[in-house]
C-alpha positions in Angstrom: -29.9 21.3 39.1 -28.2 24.2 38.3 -29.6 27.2 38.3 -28.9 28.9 35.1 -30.9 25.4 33.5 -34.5 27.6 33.9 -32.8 30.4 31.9 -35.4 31.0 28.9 -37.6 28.7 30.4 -38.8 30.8 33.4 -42.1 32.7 31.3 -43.0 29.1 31.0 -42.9 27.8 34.1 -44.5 30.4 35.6 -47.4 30.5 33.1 -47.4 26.6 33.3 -48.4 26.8 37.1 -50.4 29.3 36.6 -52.9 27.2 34.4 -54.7 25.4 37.1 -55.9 29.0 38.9 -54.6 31.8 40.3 -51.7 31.8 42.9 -49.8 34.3 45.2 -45.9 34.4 44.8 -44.7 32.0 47.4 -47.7 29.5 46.0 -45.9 29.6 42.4 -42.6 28.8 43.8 -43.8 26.1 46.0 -45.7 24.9 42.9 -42.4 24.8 40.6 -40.5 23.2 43.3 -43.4 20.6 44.0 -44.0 19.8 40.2 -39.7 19.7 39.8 -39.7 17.0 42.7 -37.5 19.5 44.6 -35.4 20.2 41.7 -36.0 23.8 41.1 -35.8 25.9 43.3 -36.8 29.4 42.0 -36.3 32.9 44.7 -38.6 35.6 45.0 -35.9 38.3 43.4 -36.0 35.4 40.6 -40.0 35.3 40.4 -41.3 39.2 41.1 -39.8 40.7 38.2 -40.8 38.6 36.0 -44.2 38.2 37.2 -44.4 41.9 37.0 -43.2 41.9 33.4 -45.6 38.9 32.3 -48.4 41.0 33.4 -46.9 44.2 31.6 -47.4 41.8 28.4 -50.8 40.8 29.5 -50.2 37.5 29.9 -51.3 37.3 33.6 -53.3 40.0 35.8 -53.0 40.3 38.8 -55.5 41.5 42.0 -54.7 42.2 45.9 -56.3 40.2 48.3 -56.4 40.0 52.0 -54.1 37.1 53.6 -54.9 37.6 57.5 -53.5 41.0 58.1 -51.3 41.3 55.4 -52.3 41.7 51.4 -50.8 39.7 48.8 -51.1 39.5 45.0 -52.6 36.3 43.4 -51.9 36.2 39.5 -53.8 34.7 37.5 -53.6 33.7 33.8 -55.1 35.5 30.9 -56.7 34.2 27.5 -52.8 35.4 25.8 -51.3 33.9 28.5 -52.6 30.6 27.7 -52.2 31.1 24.0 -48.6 31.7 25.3 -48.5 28.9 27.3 -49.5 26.7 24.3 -46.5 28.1 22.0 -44.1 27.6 25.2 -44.9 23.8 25.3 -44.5 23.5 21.3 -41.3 25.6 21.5 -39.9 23.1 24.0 -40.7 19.8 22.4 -39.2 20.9 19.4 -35.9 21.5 21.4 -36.0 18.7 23.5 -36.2 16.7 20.1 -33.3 18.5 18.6 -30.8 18.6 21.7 -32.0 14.9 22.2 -31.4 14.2 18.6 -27.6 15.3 18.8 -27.4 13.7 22.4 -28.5 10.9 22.2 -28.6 10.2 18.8 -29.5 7.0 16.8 -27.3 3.7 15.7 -25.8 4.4 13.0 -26.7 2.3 9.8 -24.6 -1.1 9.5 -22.1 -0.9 6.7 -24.1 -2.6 4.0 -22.2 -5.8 2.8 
């Protein structure tokens, strides 16, 4: 799949994986490329920034924990991000029913007789 196809899709994939409980970065992106079947693969330079911008808008928060040695961040969605989330999923049926409608559209009527 091409890359630019998550273009103005990423907040709601992100917030999408996010729904089941709070994940650390490279947990997200294995979560979008396990739901996608392998199809998308999204990279960290791709994922950070807009993490970081999601929680700006406090749709997700965010909290250090310890991973061995090392810290990492776990996000986790907030009561807006859900809300979000919600108006995401009705925003994309309604254009996956108008692209589909022009792409694949019905039979047209007989000529009547």
């Amino acid at each position: 799949m091409r890359a630019d196809a998550v273009r103005g899709h990423l907040d709601g994939l992100l917030l999408a994986v996010l729904e089941s409980g709070p994940l650390h970065g490279y947990a997200i992106i294995a979560a979008v490329q396990d739901r996608s079947g392998g199809a998308l693969e999204l990279r960290t330079g791709t994922i950070y920034p807009a993490l970081n911008r999601l929680e700006r808008l406090g749709l997700l928060t965010s909290s250090w924990e310890a991973a061995g040695e090392r810290q990492r961040r776990r996000y986790r969605l907030t009561d807006a991000g859900r809300r979000t989330l919600d108006g995401e999923r009705a925003a994309w049926r309604e254009f996956t029913t108008v692209i589909g409608s022009v792409l694949n559209p019905a039979a047209p009527p007989s000529p009547a007789t």
